[in-house]
C-alpha positions in Angstrom: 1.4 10.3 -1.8 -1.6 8.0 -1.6 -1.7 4.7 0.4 -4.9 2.8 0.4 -4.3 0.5 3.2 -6.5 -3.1 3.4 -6.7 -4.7 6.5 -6.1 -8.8 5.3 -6.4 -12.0 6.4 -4.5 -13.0 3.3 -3.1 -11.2 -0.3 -1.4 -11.7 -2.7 0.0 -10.9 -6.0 0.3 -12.5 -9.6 2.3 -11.6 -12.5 2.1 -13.7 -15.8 0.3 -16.3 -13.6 3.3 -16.4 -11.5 2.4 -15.4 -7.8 5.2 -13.0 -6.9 4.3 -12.0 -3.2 1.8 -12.8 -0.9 1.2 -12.0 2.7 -0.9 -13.8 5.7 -2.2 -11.6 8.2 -1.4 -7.8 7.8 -1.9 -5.1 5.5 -2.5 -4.9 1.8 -1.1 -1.0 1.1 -1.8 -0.1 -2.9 0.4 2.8 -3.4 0.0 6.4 -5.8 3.5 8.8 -5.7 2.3 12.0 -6.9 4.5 15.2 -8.6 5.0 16.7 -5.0 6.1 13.6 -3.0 9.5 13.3 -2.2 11.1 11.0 0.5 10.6 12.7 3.6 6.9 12.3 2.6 7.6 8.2 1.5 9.2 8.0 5.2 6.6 9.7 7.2 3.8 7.7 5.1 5.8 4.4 5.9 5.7 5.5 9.4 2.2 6.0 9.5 0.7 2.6 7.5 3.3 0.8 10.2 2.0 2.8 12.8 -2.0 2.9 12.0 -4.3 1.0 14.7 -7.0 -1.1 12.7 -6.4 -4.4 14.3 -8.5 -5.5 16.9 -7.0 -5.7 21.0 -9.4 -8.4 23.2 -12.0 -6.3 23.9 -12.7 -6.1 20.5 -11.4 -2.3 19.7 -9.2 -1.0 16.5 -6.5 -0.5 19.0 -3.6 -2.5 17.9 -1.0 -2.0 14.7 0.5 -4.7 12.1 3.6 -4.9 14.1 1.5 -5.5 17.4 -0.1 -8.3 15.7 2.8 -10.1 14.0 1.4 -8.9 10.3 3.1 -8.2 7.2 2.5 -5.8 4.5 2.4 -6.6 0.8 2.8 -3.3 -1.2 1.5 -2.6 -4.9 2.1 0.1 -7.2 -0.9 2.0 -8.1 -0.6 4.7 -9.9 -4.9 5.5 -10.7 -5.5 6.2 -7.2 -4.1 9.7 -8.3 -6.8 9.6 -10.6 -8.5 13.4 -11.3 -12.4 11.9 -11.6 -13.9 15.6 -11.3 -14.6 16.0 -14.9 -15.9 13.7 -17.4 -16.4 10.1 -17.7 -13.0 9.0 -18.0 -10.6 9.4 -15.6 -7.4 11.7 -16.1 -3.8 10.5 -14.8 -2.0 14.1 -14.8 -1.5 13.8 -11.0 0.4 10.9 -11.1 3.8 11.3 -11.0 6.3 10.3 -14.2 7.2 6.4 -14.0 10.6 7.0 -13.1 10.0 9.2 -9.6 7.1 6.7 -9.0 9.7 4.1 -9.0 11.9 5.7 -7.3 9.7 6.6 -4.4 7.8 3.0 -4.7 11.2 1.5 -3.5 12.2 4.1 -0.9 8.6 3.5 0.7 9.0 -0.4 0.6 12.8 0.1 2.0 11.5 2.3 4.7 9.2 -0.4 6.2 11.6 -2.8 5.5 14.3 -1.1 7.9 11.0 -1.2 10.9 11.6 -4.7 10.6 8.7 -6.0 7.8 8.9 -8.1 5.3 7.6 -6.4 2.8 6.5 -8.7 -0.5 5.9 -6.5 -3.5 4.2 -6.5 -6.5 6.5 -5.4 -10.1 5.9 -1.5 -11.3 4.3 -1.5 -14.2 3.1 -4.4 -14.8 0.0 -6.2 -15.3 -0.8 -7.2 -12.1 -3.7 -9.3 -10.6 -4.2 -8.7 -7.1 -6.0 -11.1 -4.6 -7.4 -10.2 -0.8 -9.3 -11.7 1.8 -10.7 -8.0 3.2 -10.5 -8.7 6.9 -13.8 -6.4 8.0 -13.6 -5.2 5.6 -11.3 -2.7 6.6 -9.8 0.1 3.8 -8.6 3.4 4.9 -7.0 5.9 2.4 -3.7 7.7 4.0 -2.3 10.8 2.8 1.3 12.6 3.0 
């Protein structure tokens, strides 16, 4: 299980020129479920974006988490970040997981930061999304399970 966590000042989502989440302050979190996940890995990830310190205290340091700042998270499905790129010029998707896990484990990951108290916007799996940050940093950190 990839999570490429953003840190934002704003995101959002947009499906059929419809925005269908959007966050202010927080984290953007663009989500791959891979063969092996399961939901003990979707819960310990969850724990991990919620618990991650790249917000800044007073004196300027990465010390605080999106809870400690009052953020929210906006979660997207992303299913090339399990993209094999070792071979070739064209990117293979074998270590994504089938649609129907990926869902599966999408939701459980969303629910699980849900019940830590988040609101947690989302974008729609598999769909044509368009997504729009303000990259507050910029800060991107890729988080493994």
């Amino acid at each position: 299980m990839i999570a490429l966590i953003q840190r934002v000042s704003e995101a959002s989502v947009t499906v059929n020129n419809k925005i269908i989440g959007e966050i202010d302050q927080g984290l953007l979190v663009l989500l791959a479920i891979e063969p092996e996940d399961n939901e003990a890995k979707a819960k310990r990830l969850s724990e991990r974006v919620a618990g991650y310190r790249i917000f800044e205290d007073e004196q300027g340091k990465m010390n605080l988490n999106v809870k400690q700042i009052g953020g929210e998270i906006l979660v997207v499905s992303q299913f090339t970040l399990a993209a094999d790129t070792s071979r070739g010029m064209r990117p293979s998707f074998s270590r994504a997981a089938a649609p129907d896990m990926s869902n599966r484990l999408y939701e459980f990951f969303c629910q699980q930061l849900r019940s830590q108290g988040f609101k947690v916007p989302t974008g729609e799996f598999k769909a044509d999304m368009k997504v729009r940050l303000l990259n507050d940093g910029p800060v991107t950190i890729s988080l493994t399970c």
